[in-house]
C-alpha beads as a LAMMPS data file, in Angstrom:
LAMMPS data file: protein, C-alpha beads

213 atoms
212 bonds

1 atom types
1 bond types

-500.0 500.0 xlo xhi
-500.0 500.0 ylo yhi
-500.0 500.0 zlo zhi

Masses

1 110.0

Atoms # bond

1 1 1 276.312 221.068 -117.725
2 1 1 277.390 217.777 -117.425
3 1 1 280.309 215.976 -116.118
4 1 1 280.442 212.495 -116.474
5 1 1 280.841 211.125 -119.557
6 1 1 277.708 211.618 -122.023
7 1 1 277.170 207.588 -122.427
8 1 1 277.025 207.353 -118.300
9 1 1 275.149 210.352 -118.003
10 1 1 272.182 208.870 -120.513
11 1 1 272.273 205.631 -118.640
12 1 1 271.560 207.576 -115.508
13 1 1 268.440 209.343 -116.596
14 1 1 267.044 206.531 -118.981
15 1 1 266.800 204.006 -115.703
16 1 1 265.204 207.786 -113.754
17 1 1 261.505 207.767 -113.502
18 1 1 259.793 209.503 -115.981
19 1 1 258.894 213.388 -115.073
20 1 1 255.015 213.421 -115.184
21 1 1 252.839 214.570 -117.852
22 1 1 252.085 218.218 -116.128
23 1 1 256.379 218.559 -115.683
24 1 1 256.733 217.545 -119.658
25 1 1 254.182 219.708 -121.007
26 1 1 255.881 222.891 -118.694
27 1 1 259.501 221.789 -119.947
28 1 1 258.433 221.966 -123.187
29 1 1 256.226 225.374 -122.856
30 1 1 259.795 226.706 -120.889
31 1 1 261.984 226.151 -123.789
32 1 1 259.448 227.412 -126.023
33 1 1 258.905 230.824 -124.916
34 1 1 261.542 231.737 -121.924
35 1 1 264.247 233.565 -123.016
36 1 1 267.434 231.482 -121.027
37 1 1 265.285 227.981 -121.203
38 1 1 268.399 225.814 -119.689
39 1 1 267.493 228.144 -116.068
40 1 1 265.165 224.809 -116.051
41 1 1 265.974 222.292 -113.601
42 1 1 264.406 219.719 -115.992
43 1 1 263.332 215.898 -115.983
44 1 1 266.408 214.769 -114.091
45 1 1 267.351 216.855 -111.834
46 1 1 263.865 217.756 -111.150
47 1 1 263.460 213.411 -109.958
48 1 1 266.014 214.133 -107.689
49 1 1 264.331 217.352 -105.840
50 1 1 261.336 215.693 -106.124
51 1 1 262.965 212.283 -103.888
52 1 1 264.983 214.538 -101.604
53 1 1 261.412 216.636 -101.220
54 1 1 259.488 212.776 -100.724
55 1 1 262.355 211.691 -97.906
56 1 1 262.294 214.802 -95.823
57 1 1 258.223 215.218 -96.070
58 1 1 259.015 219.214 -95.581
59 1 1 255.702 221.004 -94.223
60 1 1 256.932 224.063 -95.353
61 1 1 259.144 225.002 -98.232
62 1 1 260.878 228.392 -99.387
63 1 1 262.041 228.446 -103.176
64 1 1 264.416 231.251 -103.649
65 1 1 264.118 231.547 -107.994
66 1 1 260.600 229.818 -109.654
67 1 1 261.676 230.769 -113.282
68 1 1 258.584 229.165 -114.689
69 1 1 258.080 226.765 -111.639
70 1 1 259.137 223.307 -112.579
71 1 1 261.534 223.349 -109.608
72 1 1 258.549 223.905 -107.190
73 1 1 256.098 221.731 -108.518
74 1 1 259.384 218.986 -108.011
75 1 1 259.270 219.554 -104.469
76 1 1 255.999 220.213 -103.757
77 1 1 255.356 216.503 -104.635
78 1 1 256.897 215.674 -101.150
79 1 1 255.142 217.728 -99.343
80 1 1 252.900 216.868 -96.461
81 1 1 248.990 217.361 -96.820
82 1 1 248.298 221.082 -95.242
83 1 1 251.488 222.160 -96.085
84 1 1 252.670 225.006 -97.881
85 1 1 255.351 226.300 -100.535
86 1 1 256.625 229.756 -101.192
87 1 1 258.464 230.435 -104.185
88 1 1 260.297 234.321 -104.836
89 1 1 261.320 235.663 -108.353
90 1 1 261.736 238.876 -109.443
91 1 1 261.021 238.190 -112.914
92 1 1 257.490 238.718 -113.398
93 1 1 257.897 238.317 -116.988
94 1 1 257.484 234.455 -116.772
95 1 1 254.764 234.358 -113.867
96 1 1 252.207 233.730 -116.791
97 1 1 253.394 230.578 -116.870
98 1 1 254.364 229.325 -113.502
99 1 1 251.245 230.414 -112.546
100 1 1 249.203 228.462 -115.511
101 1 1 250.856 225.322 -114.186
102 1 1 250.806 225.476 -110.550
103 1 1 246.676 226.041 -111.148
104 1 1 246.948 223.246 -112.750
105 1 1 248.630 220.724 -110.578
106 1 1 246.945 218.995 -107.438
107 1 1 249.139 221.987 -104.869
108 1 1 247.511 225.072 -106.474
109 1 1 246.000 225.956 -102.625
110 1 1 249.363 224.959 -101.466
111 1 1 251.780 226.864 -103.742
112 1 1 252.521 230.837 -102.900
113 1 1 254.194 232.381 -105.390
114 1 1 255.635 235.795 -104.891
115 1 1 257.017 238.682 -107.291
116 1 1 259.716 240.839 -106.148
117 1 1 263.377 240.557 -104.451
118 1 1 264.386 238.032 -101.975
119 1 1 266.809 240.052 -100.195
120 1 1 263.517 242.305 -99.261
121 1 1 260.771 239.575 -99.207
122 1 1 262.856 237.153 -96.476
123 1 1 262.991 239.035 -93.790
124 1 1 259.078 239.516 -93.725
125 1 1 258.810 235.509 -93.818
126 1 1 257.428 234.628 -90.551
127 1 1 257.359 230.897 -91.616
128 1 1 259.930 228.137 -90.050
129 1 1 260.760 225.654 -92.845
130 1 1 261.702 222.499 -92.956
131 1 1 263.175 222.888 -96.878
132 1 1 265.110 225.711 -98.628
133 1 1 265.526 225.669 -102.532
134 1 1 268.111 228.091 -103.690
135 1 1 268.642 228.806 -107.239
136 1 1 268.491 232.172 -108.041
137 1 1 271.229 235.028 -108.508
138 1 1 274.456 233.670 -107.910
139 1 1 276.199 237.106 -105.808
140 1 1 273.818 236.996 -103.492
141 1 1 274.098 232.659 -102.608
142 1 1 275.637 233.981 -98.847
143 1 1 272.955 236.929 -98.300
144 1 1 270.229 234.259 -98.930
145 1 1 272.318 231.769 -96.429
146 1 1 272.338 233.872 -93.666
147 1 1 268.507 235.096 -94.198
148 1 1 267.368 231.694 -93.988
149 1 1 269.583 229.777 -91.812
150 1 1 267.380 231.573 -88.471
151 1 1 264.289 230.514 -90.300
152 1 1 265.265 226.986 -90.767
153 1 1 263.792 224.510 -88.493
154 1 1 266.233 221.549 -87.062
155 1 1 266.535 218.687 -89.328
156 1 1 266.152 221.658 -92.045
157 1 1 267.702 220.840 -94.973
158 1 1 268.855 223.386 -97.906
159 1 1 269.482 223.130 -101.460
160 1 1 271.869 224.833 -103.378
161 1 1 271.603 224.851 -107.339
162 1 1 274.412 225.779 -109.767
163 1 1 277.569 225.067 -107.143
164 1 1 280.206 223.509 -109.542
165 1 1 278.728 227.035 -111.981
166 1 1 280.006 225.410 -115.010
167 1 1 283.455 223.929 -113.244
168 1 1 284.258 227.784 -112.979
169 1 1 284.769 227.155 -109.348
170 1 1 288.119 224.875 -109.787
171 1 1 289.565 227.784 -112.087
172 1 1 290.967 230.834 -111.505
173 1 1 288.598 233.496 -111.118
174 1 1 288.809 236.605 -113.012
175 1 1 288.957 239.792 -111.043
176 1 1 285.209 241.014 -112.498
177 1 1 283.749 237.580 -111.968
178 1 1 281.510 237.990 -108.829
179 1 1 279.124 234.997 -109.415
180 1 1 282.021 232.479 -109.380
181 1 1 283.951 234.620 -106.095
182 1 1 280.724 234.426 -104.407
183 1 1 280.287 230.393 -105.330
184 1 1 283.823 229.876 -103.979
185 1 1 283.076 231.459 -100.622
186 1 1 279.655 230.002 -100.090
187 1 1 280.571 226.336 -101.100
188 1 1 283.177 226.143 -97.920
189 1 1 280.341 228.491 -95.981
190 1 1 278.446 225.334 -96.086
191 1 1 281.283 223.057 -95.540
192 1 1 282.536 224.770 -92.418
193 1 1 279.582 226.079 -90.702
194 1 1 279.311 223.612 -87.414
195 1 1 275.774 224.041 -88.018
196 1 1 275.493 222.346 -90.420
197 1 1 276.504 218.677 -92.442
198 1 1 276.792 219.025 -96.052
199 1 1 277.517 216.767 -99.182
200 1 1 277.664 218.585 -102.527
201 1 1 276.806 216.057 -105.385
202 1 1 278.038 216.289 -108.871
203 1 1 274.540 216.774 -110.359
204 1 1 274.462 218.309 -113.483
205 1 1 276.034 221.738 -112.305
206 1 1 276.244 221.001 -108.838
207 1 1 273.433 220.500 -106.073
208 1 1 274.714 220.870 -102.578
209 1 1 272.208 218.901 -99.880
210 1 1 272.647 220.450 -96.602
211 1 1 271.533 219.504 -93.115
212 1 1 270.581 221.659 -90.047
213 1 1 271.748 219.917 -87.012

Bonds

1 1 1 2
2 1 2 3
3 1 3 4
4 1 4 5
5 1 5 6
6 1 6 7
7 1 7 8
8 1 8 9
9 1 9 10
10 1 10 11
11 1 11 12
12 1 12 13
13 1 13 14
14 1 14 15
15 1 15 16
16 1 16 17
17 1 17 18
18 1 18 19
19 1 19 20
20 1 20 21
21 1 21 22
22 1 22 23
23 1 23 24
24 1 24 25
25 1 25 26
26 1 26 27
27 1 27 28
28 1 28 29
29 1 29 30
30 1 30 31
31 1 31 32
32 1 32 33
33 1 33 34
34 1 34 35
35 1 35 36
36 1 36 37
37 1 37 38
38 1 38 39
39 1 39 40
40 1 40 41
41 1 41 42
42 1 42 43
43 1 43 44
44 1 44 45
45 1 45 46
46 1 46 47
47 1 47 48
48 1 48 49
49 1 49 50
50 1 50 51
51 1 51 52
52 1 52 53
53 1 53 54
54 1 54 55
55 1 55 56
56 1 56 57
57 1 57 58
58 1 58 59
59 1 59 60
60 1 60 61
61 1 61 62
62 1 62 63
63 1 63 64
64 1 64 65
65 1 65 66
66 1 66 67
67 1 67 68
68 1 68 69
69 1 69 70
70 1 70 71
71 1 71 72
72 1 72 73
73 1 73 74
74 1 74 75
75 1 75 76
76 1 76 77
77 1 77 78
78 1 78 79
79 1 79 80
80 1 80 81
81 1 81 82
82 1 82 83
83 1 83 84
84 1 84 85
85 1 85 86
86 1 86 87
87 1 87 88
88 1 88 89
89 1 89 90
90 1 90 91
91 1 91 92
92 1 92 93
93 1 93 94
94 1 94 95
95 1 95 96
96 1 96 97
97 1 97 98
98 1 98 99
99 1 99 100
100 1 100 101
101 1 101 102
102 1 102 103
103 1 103 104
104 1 104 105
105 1 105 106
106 1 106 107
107 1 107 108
108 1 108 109
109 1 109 110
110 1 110 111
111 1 111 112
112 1 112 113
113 1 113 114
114 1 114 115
115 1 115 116
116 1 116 117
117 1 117 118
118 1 118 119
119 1 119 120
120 1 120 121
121 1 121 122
122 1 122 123
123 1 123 124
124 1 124 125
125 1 125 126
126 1 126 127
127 1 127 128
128 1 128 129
129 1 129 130
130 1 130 131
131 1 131 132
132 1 132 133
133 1 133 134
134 1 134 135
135 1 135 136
136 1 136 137
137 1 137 138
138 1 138 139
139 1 139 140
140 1 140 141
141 1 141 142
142 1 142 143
143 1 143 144
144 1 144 145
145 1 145 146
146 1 146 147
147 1 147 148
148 1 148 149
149 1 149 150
150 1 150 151
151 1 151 152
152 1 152 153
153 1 153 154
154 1 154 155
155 1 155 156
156 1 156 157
157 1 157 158
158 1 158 159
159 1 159 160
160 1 160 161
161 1 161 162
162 1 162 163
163 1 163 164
164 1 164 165
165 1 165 166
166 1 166 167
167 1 167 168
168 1 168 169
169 1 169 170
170 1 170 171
171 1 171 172
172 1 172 173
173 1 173 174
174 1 174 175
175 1 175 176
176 1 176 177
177 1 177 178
178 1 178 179
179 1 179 180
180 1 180 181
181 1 181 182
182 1 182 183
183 1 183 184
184 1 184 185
185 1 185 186
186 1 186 187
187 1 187 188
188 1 188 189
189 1 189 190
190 1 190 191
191 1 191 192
192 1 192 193
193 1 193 194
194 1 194 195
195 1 195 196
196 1 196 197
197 1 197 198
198 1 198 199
199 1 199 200
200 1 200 201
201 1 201 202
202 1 202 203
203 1 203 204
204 1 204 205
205 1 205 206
206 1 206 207
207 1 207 208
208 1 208 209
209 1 209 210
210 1 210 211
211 1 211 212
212 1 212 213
């Protein structure tokens, strides 16, 4: 999804660094063979988790949804020697591949993936982090919030994929619509909590940058 204008928008990424060879070949392997391919944070976006990842030098870092694990690798190029990156998905459909690739980068000691359902795997996290990657199933965006928030260490800072959800989140919502209710509600979670400071940046479809005090 993007909104600014398509000439603005190619400017932007042409003058972006180039995603490295490793991140090309797993784009291209992603839209290949998984079944909802545009779940990928690609080149662009993927620059920008990788520089937030690089500022913050995170020891530890939680990734709630690795579809095939671009999004981690991203990060993980930020992170400080010794440290360590969990990643949850449910699908184990697409491990396969996230697995191929993360044995192939320079963080395959580093990198933990894990198969099964946040909501259950979270609490049993005895990890502080110092970075929090959410992009997975849009209802539960407020369960994962409040699972985390205990486990984030000061100077934390989370991530929050998909928050604009297509501009659905300026329209009215139909009744049925959960995803976009539950968007609503945890977009001005993260504004008001005095816990935190928050800026939500117009990123494709929306990437919120929030800070622990």
């Amino acid at each position: 999804m993007h909104f600014l204008p398509e000439e603005i928008d190619d400017y932007a990424v042409q003058h972006t660094q180039n995603e490295p060879e490793l991140l090309r070949n797993l784009n291209r392997e992603t839209w290949r063979k998984a079944l909802l391919p545009r779940m990928l944070s690609g080149a662009y976006q993927g620059r920008i988790l990788s520089m937030i990842s690089k500022l913050s030098s995170p020891k530890t870092i939680l990734e709630i949804g690795t579809f095939t694990g671009y999004s981690a690798l991203c990060l993980a190029e930020g992170m400080q020697k010794g440290g360590k990156l969990i990643t949850i998905d449910k699908n184990e459909e697409l491990e396969p591949i996230s697995t191929k690739y993360f044995e192939l980068s320079e963080y395959s000691t580093q990198i933990m993936p894990i198969i099964g359902n946040a909501i259950d795997i979270i609490p049993t996290l005895h990890e502080k982090f110092d970075l929090v990657f959410i992009d997975a199933d849009k209802s539960n965006y407020i369960n994962y919030f409040n699972m985390i928030i205990g486990k984030l260490n000061p100077g934390g800072i989370i991530l929050s994929d998909n928050v604009l959800w297509s501009g659905k989140v300026i329209a009215k919502t139909a009744e049925k619509d959960i995803d976009t209710k539950v968007l609503k509600e945890y977009n001005l979670l993260l504004k008001e909590d005095p816990r935190l400071e928050t800026v939500l940046l117009p990123i494709r479809d929306g990437l919120t940058i929030s800070r622990k005090l």
